[in-house]
Legacy VTK file of the C-alpha trace (Angstrom):
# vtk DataFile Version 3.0
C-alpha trace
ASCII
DATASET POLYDATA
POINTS 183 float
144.662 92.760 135.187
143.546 89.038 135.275
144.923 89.013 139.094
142.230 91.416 139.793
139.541 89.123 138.658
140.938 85.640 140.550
140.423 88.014 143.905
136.974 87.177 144.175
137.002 83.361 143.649
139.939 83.182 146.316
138.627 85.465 148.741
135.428 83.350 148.415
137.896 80.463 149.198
139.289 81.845 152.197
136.706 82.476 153.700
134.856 78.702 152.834
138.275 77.808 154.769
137.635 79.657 157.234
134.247 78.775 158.265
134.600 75.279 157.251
137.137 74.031 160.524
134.973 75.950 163.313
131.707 74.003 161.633
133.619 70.524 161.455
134.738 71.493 165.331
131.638 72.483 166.028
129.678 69.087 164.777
132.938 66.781 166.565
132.540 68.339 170.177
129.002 69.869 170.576
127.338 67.877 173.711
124.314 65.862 172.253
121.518 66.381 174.703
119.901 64.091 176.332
116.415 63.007 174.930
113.351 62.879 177.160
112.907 59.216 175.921
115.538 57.581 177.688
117.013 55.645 174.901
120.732 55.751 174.057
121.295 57.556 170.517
124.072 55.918 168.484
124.663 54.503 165.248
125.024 50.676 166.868
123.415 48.113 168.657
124.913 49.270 172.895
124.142 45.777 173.886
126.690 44.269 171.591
130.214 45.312 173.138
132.177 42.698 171.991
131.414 40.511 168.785
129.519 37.388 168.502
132.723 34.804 168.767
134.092 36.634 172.210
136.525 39.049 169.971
138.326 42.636 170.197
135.797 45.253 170.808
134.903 47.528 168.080
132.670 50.542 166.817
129.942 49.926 169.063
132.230 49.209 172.179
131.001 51.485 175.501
133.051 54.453 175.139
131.466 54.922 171.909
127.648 55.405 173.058
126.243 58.093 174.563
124.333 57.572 177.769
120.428 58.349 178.385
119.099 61.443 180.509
119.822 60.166 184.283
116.976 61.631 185.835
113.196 62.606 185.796
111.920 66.062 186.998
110.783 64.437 190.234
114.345 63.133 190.720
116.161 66.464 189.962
113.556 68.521 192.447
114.323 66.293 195.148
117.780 66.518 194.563
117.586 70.690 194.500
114.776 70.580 196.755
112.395 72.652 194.403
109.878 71.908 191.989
111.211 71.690 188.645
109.440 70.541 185.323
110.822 68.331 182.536
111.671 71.084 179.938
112.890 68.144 177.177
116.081 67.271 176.646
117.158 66.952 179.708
116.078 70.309 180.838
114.459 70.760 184.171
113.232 74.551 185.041
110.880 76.428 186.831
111.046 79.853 185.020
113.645 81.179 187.041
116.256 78.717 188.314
117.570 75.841 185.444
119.729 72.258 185.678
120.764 70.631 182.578
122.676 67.204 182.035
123.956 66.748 178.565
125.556 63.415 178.253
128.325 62.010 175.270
130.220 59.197 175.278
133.372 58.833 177.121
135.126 59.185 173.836
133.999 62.375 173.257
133.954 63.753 176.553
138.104 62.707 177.046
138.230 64.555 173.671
137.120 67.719 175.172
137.594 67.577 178.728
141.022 69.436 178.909
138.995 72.487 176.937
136.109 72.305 178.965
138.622 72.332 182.247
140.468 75.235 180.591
137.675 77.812 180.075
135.934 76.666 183.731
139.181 77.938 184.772
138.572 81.400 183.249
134.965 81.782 183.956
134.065 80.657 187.939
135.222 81.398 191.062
136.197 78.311 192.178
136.852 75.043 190.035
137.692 71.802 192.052
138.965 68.584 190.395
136.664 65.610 191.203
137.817 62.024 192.891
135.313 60.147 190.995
135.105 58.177 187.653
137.702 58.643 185.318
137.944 62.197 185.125
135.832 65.179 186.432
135.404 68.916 188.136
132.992 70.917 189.442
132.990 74.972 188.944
130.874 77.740 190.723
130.509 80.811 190.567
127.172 83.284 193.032
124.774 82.322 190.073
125.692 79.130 187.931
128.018 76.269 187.934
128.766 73.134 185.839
130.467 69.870 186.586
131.671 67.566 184.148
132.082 63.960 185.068
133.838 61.197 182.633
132.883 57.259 184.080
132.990 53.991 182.134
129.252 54.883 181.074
130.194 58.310 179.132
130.439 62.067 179.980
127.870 63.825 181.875
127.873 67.549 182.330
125.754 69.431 184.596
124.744 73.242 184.485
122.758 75.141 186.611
122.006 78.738 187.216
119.816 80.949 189.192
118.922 78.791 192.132
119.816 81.775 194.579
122.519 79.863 196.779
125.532 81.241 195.756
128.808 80.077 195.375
128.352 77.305 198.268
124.752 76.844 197.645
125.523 75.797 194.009
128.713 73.947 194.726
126.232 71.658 197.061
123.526 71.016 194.048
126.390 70.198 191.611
127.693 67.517 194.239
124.154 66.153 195.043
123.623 65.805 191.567
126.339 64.348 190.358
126.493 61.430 193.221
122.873 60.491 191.971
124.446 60.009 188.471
124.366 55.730 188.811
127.761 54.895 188.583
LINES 1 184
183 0 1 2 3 4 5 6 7 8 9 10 11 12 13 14 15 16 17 18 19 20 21 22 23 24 25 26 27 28 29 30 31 32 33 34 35 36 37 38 39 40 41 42 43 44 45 46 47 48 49 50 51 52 53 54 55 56 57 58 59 60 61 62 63 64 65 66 67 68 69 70 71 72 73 74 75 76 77 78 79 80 81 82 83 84 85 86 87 88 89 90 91 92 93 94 95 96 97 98 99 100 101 102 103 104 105 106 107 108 109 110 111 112 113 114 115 116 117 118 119 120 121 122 123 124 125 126 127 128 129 130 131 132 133 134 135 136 137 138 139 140 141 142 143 144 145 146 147 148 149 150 151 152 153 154 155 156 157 158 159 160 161 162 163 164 165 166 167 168 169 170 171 172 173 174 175 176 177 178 179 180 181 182
């Protein structure tokens, strides 16, 4: 029975295969978060969209870089009118109620937009397709909502959750937030 003793080595296999696409998924179209710092994360100089001589764009062209944290703490409790503290990353809390904003590029955020759109569908009350930037919605549901927004500057998406407004109340942060996203 030499069949009998392959079965471990391509079990083994199969399951390497099958962990291996969900990780390589999973490192392609998680959201990188926004750093407290304010500086754009990428592997190139953002500055630098076309090359020296005036030619095509390239690796380091603007869809390709992910855009800094748009706001301070002071900036997102104005906009929700309550205090909330910088919690890193672009994390603003006050032990109960929480707004994120994790940015990508726009190259990433076009590559998972029609997902994202997808499983808003399936998990809030209402999802409304936005008339600004390139692409974007806004879903809400009585205690959380999230808003994705694709411009020329990269993907932003917002999530909140427990600010106590309901449905309405947290289809009005999402849209107060997002217009303060510069454009």
């Amino acid at each position: 029975m030499a069949t009998d003793a392959l079965t471990p080595v391509r079990t083994a296999r199969l399951h390497r295969a099958r962990l291996a696409l969900p990780l390589v998924l999973l490192a392609l179209l998680a959201p990188a978060g926004c750093d407290s710092g304010g500086d754009v994360l990428d592997g190139g100089p953002a500055d630098t969209v076309a090359g020296e001589d005036g030619g095509d764009t390239g690796a380091g062209t603007v869809d390709d870089v992910r855009p800094p944290c748009p706001f301070t703490a002071a900036q997102v409790s104005e906009l929700v009118d309550r205090k909330l503290r910088d919690e890193g990353n672009c994390s603003f809390g006050d032990g109960i109620a929480q707004l994120a904003v994790t940015t990508a590029s726009a190259t990433a955020g076009k590559a998972t937009y029609d997902y994202q759109h997808e499983q808003a569908g399936q998990q809030y009350e209402k999802v409304v397709d936005l008339d600004r930037g390139e692409r974007g919605y806004l879903a809400v549901k009585d205690v959380r909502g999230e808003a994705v927004l694709i411009d020329g500057k990269g993907t932003y998406t917002v999530t909140i959750s427990s600010f106590g407004g309901g449905t309405a109340g947290n289809e009005q942060i999402l849209r107060r937030t997002l217009d303060a996203i510069p454009a």
